[in-house]
C-alpha positions as CSV (number, residue, x, y, z in Angstrom):
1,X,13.6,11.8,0.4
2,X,16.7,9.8,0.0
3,X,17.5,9.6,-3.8
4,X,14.7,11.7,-4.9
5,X,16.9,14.4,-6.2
6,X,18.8,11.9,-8.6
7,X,16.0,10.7,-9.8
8,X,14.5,14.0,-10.3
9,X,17.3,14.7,-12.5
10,X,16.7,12.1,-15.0
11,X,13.1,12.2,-14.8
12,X,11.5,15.1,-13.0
13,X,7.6,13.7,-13.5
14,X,8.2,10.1,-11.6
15,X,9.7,12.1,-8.7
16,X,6.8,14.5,-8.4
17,X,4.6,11.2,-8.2
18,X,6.3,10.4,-5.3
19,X,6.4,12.9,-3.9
20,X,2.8,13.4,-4.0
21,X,2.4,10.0,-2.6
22,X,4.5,10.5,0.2
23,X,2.6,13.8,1.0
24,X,-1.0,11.5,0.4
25,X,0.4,8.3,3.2
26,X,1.2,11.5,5.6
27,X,-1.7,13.1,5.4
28,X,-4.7,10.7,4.9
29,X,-5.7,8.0,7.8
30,X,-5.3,4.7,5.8
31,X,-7.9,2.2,6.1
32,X,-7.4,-0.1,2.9
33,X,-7.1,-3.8,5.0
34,X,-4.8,-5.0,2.4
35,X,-2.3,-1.9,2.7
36,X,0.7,-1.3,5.3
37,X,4.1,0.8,5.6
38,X,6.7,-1.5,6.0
39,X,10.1,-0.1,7.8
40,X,12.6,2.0,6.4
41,X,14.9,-0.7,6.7
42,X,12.5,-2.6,4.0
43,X,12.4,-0.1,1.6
44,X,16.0,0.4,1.7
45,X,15.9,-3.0,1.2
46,X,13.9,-3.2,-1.8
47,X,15.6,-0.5,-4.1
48,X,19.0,-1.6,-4.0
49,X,21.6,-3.0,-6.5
50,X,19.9,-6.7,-5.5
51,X,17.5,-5.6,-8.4
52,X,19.7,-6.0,-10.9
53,X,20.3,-10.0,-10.6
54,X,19.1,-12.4,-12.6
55,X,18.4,-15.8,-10.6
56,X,16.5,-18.0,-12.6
57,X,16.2,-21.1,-10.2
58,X,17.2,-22.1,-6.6
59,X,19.7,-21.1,-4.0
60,X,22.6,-23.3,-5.6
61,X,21.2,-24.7,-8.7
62,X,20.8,-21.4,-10.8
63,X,20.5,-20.7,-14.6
64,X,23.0,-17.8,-14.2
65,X,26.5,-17.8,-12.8
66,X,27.1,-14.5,-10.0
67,X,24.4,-15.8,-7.7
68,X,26.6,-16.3,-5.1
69,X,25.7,-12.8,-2.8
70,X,21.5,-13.6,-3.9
71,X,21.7,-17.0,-3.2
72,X,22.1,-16.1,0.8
73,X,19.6,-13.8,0.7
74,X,17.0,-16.5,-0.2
75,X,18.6,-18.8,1.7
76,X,17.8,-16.4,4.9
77,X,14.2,-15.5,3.6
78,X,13.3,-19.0,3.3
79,X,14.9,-20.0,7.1
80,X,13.6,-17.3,8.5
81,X,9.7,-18.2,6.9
82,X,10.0,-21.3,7.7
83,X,11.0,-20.9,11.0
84,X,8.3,-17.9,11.5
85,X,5.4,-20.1,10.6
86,X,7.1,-23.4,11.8
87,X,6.4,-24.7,8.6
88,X,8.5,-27.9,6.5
89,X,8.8,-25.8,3.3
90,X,9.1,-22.6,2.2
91,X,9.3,-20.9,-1.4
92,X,9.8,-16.7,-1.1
93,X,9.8,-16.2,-4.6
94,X,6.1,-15.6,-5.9
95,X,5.7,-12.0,-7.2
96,X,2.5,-11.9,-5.7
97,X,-0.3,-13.9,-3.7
98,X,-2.0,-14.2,-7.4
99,X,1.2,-16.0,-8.3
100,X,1.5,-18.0,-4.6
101,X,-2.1,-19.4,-5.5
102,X,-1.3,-20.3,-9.2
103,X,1.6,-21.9,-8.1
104,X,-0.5,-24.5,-5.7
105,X,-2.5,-25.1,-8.4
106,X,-0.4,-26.0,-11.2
107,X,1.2,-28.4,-8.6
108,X,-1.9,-30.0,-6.5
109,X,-4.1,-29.6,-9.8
110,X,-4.9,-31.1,-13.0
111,X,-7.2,-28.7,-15.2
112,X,-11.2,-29.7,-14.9
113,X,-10.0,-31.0,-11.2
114,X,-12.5,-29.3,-8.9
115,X,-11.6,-27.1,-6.5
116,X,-14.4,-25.3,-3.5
117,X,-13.4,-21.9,-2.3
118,X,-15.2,-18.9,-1.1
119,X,-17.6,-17.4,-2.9
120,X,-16.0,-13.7,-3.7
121,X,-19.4,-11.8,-2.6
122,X,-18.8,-13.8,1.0
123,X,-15.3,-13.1,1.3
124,X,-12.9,-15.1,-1.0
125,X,-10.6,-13.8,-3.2
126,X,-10.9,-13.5,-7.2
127,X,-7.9,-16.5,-7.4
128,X,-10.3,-18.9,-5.7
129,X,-12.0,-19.6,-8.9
130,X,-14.3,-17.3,-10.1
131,X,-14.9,-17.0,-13.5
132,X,-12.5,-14.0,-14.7
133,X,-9.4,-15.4,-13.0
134,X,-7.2,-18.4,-14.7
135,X,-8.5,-20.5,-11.4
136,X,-12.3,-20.6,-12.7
137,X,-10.7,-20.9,-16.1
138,X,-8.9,-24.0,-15.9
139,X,-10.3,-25.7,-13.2
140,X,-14.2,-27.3,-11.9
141,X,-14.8,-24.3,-9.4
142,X,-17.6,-24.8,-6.9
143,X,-17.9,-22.1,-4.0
144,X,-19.6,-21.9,-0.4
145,X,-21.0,-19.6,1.0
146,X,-22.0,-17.8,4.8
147,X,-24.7,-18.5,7.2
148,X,-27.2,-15.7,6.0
149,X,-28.4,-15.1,9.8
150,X,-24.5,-15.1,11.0
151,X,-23.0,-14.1,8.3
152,X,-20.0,-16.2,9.2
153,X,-19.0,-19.7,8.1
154,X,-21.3,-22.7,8.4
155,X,-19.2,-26.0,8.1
156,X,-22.7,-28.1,8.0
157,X,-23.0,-26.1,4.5
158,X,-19.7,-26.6,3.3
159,X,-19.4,-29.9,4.3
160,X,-22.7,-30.3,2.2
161,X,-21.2,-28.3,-0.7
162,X,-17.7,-30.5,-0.6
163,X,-19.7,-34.2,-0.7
164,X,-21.7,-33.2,-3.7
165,X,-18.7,-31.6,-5.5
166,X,-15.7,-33.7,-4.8
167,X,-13.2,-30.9,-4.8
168,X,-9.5,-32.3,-5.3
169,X,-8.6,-28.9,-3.1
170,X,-10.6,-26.9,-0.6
171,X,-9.0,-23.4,-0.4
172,X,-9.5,-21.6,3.3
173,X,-9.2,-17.7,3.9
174,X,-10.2,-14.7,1.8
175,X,-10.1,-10.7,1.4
176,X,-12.7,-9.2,3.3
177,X,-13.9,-12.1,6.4
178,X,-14.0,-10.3,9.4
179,X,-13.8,-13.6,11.9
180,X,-10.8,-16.0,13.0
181,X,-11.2,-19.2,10.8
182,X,-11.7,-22.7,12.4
183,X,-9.1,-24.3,10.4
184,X,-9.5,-27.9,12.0
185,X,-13.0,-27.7,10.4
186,X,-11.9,-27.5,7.6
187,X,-9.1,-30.2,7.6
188,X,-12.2,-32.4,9.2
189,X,-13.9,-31.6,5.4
190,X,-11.0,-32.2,3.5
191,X,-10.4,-35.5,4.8
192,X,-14.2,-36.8,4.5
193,X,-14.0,-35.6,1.1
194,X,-10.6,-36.6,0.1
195,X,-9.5,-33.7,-0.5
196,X,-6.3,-31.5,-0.1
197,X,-6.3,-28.2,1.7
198,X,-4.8,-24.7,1.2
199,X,-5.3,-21.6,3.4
200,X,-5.0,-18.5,2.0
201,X,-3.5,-16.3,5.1
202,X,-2.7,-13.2,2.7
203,X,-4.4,-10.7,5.3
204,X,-4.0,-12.6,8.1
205,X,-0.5,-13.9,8.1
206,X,0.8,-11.0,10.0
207,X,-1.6,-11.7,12.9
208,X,-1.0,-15.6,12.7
209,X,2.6,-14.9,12.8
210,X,1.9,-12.8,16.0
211,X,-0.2,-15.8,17.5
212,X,-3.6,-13.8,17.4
213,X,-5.3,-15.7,14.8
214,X,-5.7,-19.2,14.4
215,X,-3.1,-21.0,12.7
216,X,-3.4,-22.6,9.7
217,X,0.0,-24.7,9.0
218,X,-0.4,-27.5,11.2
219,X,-3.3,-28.4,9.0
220,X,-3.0,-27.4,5.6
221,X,-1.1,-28.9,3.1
222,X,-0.6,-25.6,1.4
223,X,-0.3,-22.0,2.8
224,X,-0.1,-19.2,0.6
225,X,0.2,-15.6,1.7
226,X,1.0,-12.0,0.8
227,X,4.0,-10.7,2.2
228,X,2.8,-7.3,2.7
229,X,-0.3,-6.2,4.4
230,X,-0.5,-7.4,8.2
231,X,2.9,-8.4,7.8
232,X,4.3,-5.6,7.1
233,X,6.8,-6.3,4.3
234,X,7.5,-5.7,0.6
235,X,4.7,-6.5,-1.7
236,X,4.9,-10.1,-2.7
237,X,3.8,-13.8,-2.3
238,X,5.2,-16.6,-0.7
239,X,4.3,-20.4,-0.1
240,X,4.1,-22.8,3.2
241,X,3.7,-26.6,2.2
242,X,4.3,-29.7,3.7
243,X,7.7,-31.8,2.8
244,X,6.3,-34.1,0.5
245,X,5.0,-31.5,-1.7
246,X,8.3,-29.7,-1.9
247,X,10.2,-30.0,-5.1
248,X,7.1,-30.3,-7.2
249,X,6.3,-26.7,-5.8
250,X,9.0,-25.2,-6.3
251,X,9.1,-26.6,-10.0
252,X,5.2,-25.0,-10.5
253,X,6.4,-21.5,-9.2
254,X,9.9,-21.8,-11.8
255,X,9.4,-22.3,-14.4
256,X,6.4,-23.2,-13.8
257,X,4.2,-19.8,-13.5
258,X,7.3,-17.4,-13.3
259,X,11.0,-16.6,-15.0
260,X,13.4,-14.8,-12.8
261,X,12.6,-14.0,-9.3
262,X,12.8,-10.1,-7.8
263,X,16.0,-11.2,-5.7
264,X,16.0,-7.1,-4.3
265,X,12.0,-7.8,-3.1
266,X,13.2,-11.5,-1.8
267,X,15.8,-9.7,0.0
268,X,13.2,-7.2,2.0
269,X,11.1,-10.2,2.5
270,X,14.1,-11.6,4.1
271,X,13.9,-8.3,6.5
272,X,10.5,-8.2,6.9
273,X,10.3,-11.6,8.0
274,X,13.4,-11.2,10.9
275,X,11.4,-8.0,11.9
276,X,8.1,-10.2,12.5
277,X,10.1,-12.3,14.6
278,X,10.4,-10.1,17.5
279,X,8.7,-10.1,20.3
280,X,7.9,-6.3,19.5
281,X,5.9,-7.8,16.4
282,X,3.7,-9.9,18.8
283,X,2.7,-6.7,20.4
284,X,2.1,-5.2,17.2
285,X,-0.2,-8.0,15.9
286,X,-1.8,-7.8,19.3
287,X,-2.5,-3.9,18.9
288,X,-3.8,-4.4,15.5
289,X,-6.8,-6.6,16.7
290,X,-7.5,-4.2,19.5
291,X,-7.8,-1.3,17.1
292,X,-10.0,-3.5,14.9
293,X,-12.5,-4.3,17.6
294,X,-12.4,-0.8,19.0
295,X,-13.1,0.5,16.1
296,X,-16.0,-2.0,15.4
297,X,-17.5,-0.9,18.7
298,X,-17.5,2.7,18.6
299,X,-18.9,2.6,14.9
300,X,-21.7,0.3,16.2
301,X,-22.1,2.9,19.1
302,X,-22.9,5.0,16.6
303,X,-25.7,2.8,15.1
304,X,-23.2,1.5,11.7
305,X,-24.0,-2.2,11.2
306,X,-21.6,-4.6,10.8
307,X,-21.3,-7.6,8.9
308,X,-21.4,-10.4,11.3
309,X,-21.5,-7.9,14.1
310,X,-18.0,-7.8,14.7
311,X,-14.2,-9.0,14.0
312,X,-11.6,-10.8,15.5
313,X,-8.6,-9.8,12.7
314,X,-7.5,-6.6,11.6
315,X,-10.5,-5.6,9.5
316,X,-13.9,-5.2,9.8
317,X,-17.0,-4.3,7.1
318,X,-19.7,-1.9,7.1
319,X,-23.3,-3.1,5.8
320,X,-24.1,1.0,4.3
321,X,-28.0,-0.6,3.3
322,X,-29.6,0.5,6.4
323,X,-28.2,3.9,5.5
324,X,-29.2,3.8,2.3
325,X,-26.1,4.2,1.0
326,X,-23.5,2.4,-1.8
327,X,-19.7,2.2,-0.9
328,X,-18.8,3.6,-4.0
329,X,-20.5,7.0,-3.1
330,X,-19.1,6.8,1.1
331,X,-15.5,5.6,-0.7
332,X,-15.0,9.0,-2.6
333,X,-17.2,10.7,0.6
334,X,-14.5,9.5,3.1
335,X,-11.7,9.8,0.4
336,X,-12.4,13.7,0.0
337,X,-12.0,14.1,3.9
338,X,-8.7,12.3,4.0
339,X,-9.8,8.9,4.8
340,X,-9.2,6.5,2.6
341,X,-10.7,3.0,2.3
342,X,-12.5,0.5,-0.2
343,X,-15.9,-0.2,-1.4
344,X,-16.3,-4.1,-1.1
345,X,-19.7,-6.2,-1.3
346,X,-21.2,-7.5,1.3
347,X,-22.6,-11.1,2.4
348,X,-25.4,-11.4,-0.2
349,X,-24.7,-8.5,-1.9
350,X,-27.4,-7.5,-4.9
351,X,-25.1,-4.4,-5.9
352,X,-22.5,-5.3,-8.6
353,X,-18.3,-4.7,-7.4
354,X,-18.1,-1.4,-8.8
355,X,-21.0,-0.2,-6.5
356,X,-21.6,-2.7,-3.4
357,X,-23.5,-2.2,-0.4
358,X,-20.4,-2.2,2.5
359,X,-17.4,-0.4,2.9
360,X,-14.1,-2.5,4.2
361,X,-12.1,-1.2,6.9
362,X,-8.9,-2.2,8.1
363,X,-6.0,-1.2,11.3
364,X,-3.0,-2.8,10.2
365,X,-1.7,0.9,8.6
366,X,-2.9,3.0,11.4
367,X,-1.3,0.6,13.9
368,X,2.1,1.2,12.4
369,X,1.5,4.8,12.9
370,X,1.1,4.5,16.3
371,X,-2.3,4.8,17.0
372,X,-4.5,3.0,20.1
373,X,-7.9,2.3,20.8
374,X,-8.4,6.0,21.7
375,X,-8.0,6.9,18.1
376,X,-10.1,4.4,16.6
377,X,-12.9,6.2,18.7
378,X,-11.8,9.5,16.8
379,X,-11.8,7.7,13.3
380,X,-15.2,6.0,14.3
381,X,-16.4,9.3,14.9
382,X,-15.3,10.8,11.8
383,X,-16.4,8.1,9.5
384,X,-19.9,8.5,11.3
385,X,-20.2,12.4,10.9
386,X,-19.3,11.2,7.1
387,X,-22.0,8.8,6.4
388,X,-25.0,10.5,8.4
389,X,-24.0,14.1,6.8
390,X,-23.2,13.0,3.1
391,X,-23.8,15.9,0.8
392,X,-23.1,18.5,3.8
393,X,-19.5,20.5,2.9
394,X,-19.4,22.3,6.6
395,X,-19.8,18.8,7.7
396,X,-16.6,17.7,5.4
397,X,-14.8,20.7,6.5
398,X,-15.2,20.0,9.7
399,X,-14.2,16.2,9.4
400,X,-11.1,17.4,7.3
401,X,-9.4,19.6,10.2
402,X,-10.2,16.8,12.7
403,X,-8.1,14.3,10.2
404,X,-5.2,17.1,10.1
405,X,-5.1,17.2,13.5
406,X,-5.3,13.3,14.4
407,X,-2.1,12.6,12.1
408,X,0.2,15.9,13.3
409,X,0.7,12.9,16.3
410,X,1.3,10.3,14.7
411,X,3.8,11.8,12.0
412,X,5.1,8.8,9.2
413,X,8.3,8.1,7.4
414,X,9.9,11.6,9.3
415,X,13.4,10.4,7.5
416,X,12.3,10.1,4.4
């Protein structure tokens, strides 16, 4: 690996760990939804001297003086976002989506406003106000929920939901909804209600950016996202919003919610965001949502039920009751043949997080490797054999070589 031997000679442990997790991406099929391998030119990005810059404020009104160099790399990661998503705003400097969603907050919100998200068991995400995070802390939070018989969303229920509470914000999107989002539904609630909207397009925005899901700019007035996962950048966060709303976001992300940006992981974004571009993205998006469906299919060929029967984005999620089974026990079961993926509750879900009664899936990493519909069959196949055979060690074994086999094509980061 580039660097690795300097590093190892100031501190042998750390480069062991990476080395180990270089050697655990190549030789596991990565399933998280929420993960990805961005390009070597990213990673480059990301560890070099940018890292060292403090650049408390905005490209040309700074705290510090030397910003000149930093300033044009947010300058070009906040063009380029803007001009990805066709959006009239953009702030790239949110450590994390956590931080992107704060962020809306402190500037749409007042504390005890209320705000109507997705319940987390249905999909949403933690920062949508549940009751651990600083969003169900500070702030009125009421949640909807899915159609139990579709297990997708029912606007006549959340439209219900929105009158009775009078949220001053309806957040869209989540972490683990396997269908395209009607986002003019939800502009339709927001305005009966009063109400502003933000999407949350952290797992999606890859796909929106590659015009294969819906897009939620043209009626939101707040879009926070992830830069990572289906995007395929640097971890981090990043906020869309409408004009008007502008300067008084940019003042809630600094100093609002955080001190001095990561100018090095503002610079990757920068990449990142040229990369998604290209018209080679589009086809990448594309690919990601074929892999997702074939792999839905062959799984349900093989009698796995899944939540809401299908997907239309990069991941899908296993309903393990029929089976029998808790996605904590199939997590560590796939994990010990070299498949790794998450235990996440399903819609109406009685088992508690650190159990749960579903398993997520996801294609965005095995997309960057390469990999086609053909091998979602294989890795449907696989993930069967798991789950009907738990307990069964010739069946592991067995699984194991097939996994070693699958990812000798479809080799990763060969430079590094």
């Amino acid at each position: 690996m580039s660097g690795i031997d300097e590093i190892a000679k100031v501190d042998p442990e750390i480069a062991q760990v990476i080395r180990d997790e270089l050697y655990r991406l190549r030789h596991k099929i990565e399933l998280i939804a929420s993960e990805n391998f961005p390009s070597r030119a990213v990673l480059e990005t990301a560890g070099t001297v940018l890292t060292n810059k403090y650049a408390e404020g905005y490209p040309g009104h700074r705290w510090y003086g030397g910003c000149e160099f930093v300033d044009v790399a947010e300058e070009l990661a906040v063009a380029r976002a803007k001009s990805l998503f066709e959006a009239e705003h953009a702030n790239v400097q949110p450590h994390a989506g956590a931080q992107a969603n704060t962020a809306v907050y402190f500037c749409a919100l007042q504390p005890g406003d209320a705000i109507l998200g997705m319940e987390k068991t249905a999909g949403g995400h933690l920062t949508h106000g549940t009751a651990a995070n600083i969003s169900g802390a500070l702030y009125d939070a009421h949640f909807y929920s899915l159609n139990r018989e579709t297990e997708m969303l029912d606007f006549g229920e959340i439209a219900e939901v929105a009158r009775n509470c009078r949220p001053k914000l309806i957040i869209a999107g989540g972490s683990s909804y396997p269908r395209d989002i009607d986002f003019a539904a939800f502009r339709a609630v927001a305005d009966e209600v009063g109400a502003m909207l933000m999407v949350d397009m952290a797992h999606f925005a890859g796909l929106v950016a590659g015009k294969v899901h819906t897009d939620p700019v043209p009626y939101a007035e707040f879009v926070t996202t992830t830069t990572h996962k289906t995007l395929r950048g640097p971890r981090g966060g990043m906020i869309l919003c409408r004009e008007r709303f502008a300067q008084s976001l940019d003042h809630a992300v600094f100093p609002g919610v955080q001190g001095g940006p990561l100018m090095h992981i503002i610079a990757a974004k920068a990449v990142a965001l040229k990369e998604a571009s290209q018209p080679e993205f589009a086809a990448y998006a594309s690919q990601i949502v074929k892999n997702s469906r074939a792999l839905a299919a062959a799984l349900q060929e093989r009698d796995l039920r899944l939540v809401s029967g299908g997907t239309d984005t990069h991941l899908l999620l296993v309903d393990l009751r029929p089976l029998g089974l808790t996605g904590d026990n199939v997590e560590e079961a796939l994990d010990a043949v070299k498949i790794t993926a998450n235990k996440n509750n399903i819609p109406f879900d009685d088992k508690p997080p650190a159990i749960t009664s579903g398993i997520r899936l996801g294609t965005p990493a095995v997309t960057t490797r390469g990999m086609r519909e053909a091998e979602m069959v294989e890795i449907a196949d696989l993930i069967a054999l798991v789950v009907k055979n738990m307990g069964s060690q010739e069946v592991m074994r067995r699984v194991r070589e097939r996994v070693e086999e699958l990812l000798a094509g479809f080799p990763l980061y060969p430079d590094l």
